[in-house]
C-alpha positions in Angstrom: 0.0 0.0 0.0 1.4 3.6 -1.2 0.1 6.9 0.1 2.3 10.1 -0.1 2.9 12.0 2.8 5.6 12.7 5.1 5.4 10.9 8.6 8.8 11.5 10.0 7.9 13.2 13.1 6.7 11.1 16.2 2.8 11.2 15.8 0.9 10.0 13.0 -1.6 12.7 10.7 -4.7 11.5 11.7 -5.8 12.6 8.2 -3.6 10.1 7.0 -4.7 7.3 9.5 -8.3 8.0 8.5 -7.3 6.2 4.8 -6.9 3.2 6.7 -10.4 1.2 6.6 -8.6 -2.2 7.3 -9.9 -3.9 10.5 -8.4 -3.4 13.3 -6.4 -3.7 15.2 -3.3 -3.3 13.1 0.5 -1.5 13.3 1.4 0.8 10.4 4.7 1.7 9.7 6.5 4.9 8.2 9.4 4.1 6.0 10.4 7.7 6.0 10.8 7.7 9.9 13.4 4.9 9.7 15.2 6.3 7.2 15.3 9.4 9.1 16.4 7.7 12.6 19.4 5.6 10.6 20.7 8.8 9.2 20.7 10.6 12.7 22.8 7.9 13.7 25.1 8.3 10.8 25.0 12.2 11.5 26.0 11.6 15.5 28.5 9.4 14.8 30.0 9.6 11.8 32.1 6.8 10.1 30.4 4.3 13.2 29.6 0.9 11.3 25.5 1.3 12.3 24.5 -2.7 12.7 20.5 -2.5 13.1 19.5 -5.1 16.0 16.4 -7.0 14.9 15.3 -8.5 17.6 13.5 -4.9 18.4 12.1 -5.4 15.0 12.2 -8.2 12.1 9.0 -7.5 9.6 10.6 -7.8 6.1 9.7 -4.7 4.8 11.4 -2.8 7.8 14.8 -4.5 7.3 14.3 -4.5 3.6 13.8 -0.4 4.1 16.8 -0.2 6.3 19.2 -2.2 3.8 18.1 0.1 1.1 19.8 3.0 3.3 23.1 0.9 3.6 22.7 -0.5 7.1 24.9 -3.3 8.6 22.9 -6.1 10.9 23.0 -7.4 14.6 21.6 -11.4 14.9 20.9 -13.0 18.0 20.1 -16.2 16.2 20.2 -18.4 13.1 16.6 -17.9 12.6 17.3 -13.9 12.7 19.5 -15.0 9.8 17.5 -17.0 7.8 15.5 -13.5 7.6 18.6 -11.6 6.4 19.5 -14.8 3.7 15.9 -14.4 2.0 16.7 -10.6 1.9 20.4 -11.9 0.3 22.0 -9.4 2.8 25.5 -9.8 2.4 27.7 -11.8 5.4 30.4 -8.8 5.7 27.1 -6.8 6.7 26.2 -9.0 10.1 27.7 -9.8 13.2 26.7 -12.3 15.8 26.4 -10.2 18.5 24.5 -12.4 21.1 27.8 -13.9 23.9 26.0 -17.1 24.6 25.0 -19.3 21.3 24.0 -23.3 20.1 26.6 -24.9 18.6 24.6 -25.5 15.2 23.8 -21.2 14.8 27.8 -20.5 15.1 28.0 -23.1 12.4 24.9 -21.9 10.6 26.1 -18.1 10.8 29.6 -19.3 9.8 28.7 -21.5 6.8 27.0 -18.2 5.5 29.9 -16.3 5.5 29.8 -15.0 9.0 33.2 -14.1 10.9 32.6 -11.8 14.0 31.0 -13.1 17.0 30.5 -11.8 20.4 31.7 -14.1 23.6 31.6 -13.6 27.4 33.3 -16.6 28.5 36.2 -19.6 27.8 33.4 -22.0 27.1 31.7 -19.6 24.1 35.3 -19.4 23.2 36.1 -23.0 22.5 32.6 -23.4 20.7 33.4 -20.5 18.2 36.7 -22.7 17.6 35.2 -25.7 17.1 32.7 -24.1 14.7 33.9 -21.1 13.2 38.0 -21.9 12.7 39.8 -18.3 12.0 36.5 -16.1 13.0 37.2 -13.0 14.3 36.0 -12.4 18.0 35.0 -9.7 20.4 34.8 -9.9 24.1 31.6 -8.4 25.6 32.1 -6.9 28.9 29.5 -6.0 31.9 27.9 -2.5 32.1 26.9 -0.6 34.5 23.2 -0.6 33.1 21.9 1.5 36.4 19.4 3.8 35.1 18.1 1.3 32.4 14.4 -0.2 32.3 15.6 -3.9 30.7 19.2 -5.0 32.5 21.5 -6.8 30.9 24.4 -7.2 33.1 23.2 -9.9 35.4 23.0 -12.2 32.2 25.5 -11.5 29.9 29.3 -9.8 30.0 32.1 -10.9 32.0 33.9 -9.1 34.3 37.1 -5.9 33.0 39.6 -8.3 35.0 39.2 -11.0 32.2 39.1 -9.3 29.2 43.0 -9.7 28.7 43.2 -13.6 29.7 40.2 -14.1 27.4 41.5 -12.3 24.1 45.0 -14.4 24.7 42.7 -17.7 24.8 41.2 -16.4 21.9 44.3 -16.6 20.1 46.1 -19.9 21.8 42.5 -21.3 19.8 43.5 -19.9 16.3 40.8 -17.0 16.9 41.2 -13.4 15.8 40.6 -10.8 18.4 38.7 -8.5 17.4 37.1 -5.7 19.6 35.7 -5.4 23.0 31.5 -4.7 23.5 29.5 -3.9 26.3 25.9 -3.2 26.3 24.6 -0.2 29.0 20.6 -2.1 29.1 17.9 -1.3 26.9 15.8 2.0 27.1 18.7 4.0 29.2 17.9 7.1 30.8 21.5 8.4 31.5 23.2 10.1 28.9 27.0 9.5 29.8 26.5 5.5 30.3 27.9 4.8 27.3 31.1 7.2 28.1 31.4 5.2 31.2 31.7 1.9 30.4 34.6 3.7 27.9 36.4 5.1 30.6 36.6 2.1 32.5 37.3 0.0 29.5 40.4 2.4 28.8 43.0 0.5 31.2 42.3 -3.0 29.2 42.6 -1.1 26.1 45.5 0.3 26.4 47.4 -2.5 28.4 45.8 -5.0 25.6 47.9 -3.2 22.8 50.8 -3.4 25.4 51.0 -6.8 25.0 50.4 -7.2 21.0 46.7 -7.1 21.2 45.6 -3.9 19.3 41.8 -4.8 19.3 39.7 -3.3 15.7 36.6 -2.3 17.0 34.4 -0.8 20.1 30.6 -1.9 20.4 28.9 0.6 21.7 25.8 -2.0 21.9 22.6 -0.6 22.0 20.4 0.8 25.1 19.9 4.3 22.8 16.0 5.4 24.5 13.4 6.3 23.2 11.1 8.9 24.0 7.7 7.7 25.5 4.6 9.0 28.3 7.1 6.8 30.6 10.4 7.9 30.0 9.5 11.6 28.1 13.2 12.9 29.9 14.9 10.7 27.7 18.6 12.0 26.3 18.8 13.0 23.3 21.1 10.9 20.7 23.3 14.3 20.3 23.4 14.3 23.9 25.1 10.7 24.3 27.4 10.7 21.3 28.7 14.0 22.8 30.3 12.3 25.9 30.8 9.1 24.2 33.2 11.0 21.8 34.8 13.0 24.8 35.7 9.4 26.1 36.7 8.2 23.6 38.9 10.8 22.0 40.8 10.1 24.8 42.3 6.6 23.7 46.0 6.6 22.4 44.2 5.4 19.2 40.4 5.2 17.8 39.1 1.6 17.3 36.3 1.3 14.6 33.1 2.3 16.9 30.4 -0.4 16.3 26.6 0.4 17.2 23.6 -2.0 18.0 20.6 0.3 18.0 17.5 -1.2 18.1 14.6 0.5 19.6 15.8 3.7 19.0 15.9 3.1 15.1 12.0 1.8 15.1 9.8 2.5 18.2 8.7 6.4 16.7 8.2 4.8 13.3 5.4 3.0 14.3 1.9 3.4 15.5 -1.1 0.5 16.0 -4.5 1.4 15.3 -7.4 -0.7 18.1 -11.0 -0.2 18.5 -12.9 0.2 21.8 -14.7 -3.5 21.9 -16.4 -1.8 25.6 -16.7 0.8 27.8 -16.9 -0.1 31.4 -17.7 1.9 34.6 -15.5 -0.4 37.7 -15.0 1.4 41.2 -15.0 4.8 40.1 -12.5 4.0 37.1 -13.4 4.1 33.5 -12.5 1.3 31.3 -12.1 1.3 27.8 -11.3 -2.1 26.2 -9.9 -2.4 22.8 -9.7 -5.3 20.3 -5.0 -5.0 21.5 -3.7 -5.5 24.2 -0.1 -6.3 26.1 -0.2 -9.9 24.5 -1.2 -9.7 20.9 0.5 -6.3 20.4 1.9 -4.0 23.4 4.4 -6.7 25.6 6.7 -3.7 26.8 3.3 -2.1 28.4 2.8 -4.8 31.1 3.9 -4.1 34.5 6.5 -6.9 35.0 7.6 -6.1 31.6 8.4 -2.2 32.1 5.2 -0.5 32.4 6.0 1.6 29.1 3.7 4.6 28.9 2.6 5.0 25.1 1.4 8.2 24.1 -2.4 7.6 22.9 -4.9 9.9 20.5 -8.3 9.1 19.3 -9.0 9.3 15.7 -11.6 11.8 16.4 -11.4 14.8 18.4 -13.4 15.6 21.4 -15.6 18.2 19.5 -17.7 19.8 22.7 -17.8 16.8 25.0 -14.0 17.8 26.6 -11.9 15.2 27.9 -11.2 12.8 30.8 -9.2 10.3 32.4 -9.6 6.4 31.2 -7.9 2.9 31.6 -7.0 1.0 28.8 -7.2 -2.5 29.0 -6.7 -5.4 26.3 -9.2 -8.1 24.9 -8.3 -11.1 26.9 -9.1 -12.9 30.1 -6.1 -11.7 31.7 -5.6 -9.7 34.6 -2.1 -8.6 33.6 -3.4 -7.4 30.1 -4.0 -3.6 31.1 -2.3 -0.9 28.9 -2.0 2.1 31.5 -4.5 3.3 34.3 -4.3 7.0 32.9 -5.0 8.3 29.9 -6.6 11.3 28.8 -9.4 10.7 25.6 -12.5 12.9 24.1 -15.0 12.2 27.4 -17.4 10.4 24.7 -15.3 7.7 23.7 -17.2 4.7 23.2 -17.4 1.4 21.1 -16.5 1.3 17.9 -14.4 4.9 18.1 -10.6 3.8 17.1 -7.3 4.9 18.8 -3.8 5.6 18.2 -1.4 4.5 20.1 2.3 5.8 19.4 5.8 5.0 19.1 5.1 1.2 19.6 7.9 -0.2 16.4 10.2 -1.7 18.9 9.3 -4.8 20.8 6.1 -5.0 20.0 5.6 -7.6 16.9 8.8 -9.8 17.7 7.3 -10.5 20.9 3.8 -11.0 20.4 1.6 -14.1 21.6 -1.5 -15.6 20.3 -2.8 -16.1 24.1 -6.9 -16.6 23.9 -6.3 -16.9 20.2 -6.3 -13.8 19.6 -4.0 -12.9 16.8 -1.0 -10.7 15.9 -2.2 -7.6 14.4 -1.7 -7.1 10.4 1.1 -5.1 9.8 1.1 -2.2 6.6 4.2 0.2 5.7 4.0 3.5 3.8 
């Protein structure tokens, strides 16, 4: 489907969502918007190899969009890369950037061409060996991912102290070191994480070339935030690659930066369009359920899964009738399945009116369940 218009900015035209008689619910996506994000990382960090992370995001067309503006791939999986093969993205545009992998998707990854793979540990170390002879390597390192909504550092990364023994393993098993990576936790709200984890990283740098190691690259990872009702203080890409550059300016030399942004690349280029199914008065609260909900559509907006706030519009506007406060809850028998307690919606809302909920690209459709049946929503790009 094709209709000219220009939806870079956060929030969907409502004239333009209007067009859209398809039943509900469903997720439309702006190609220009990703476009747009890419090249802001290309402006902020110029020369960065820019490797898109698709778990936040694997519909076709998105990646298909994003390798028609040059970008470079992050897998966590062989099944990620059966996605990039139909696509014939080339090998020398993917890493494996996942530290802890099956046997058969190092070999899988590595019969396609693949050569750079992430590690944590002498174990991943000696199954890279055994499956991907003469692959390049680099070591991913714990972060201090305080100030994050999704941690990463109590799974993944090993410790500063054993970056050096592990790149000297690396070669004793005919591997090529290749860089160090660290990832500060997804949706981060403080602006000089990423310089951080530099700065402490700088000993092991420097000590590494001191002793013939000189590694290639720096992964940067991902954890780059998005703006949402939840996290509306959010840092500003400028922001971040300002101190990261202060950082790491201050290396005796410059490794190739590598990048791993995921929801900061998709979650403004996409909106979902529900209908109200009911409206339902419940101990002085308001309900509104739609036809989406947490499982078949908005994950991140469960409690235990970070309570993301999504900013939501009604496709109409509140003519004389003002506005008030309502919950939002999803279509299934599930306690958990509420969207937010508070939103503010034309006071008349009722069933059958639709809504627009924002900024809902990342982690969304790769993690969507049929619970009750209900379906993932249909997905359209312009």
């Amino acid at each position: 489907m094709s209709i000219k218009t220009d939806l870079s900015r956060s929030k969907f035209d409502t004239k333009i969502l209007e067009k859209f008689h398809q039943e509900t619910p469903f997720f439309l996506f702006s190609r220009e918007s990703l476009k747009n994000k890419f090249q802001e990382f290309q402006k902020y960090f110029p020369g960065a190899l820019i490797h898109f992370a698709i778990k936040a995001n694997s519909e076709i067309a998105l990646i298909q969009t994003l390798k028609d503006s040059h970008a470079c791939f992050e897998i966590a999986s062989k099944h990620e890369l059966n996605i990039l093969k139909d696509l014939k993205i080339p090998c020398k545009d993917i890493i494996y950037g996942t530290s802890v992998k099956p046997l058969d998707h190092i070999k899988e990854a590595f019969d396609y061409g693949i050569d750079r793979f992430a590690f944590d540990s002498f174990q991943e170390l000696e199954k890279i060996a055994a499956m991907a002879p003469n692959s390049r390597v680099y070591v991913r390192v714990v972060a201090n991912d305080t100030g994050s909504v999704f941690k990463m550092s109590e799974k993944f990364g090993t410790e500063v102290d054993n970056v050096i023994p592990l790149l000297q393993k690396a070669v004793s098993l005919g591997l090529r070191p290749y860089g160090i990576s660290f990832n500060v936790g997804s949706q981060a709200s403080n602006s000089k994480a990423w310089a951080h984890a530099i700065q402490v990283l700088r000993p092991t740098i420097e000590n590494l070339k001191d002793i013939g190691i000189k590694i290639e690259t720096l992964n940067l990872g991902g954890g780059y935030p998005s703006k949402y009702l939840s996290s509306e203080d959010a840092p500003e890409l400028k922001e971040i690659a300002h101190y990261i550059y202060e950082e790491y300016n201050k290396l005796s030399f410059q490794p190739q930066l590598i990048l791993e942004p995921g929801r900061a690349i998709v979650a403004e280029a996409g909106v979902l369009i529900a209908t109200i199914i009911a409206r339902i008065e419940r101990r002085g609260i308001t309900w509104l359920f739609l036809d989406a909900g947490v499982y078949n559509a908005l994950y991140e907006a469960m409690a235990y899964q970070g309570s993301t706030r999504y900013p939501v519009t009604s496709m109409r506007s509140a003519f004389d009738s003002g506005e008030m406060m309502f919950a939002l809850a999803g279509p299934t028998g599930d306690g958990p399945d509420i969207i937010t307690k508070e939103v503010l919606l034309p006071r008349d809302m009722d069933v059958g009116d639709r809504l627009i909920i924002h900024n809902v690209g990342a982690y969304s459709l790769v993690v969507t369940s049929p619970f009750n049946g209900f379906p993932k929503p249909s997905v359209y790009f312009i």
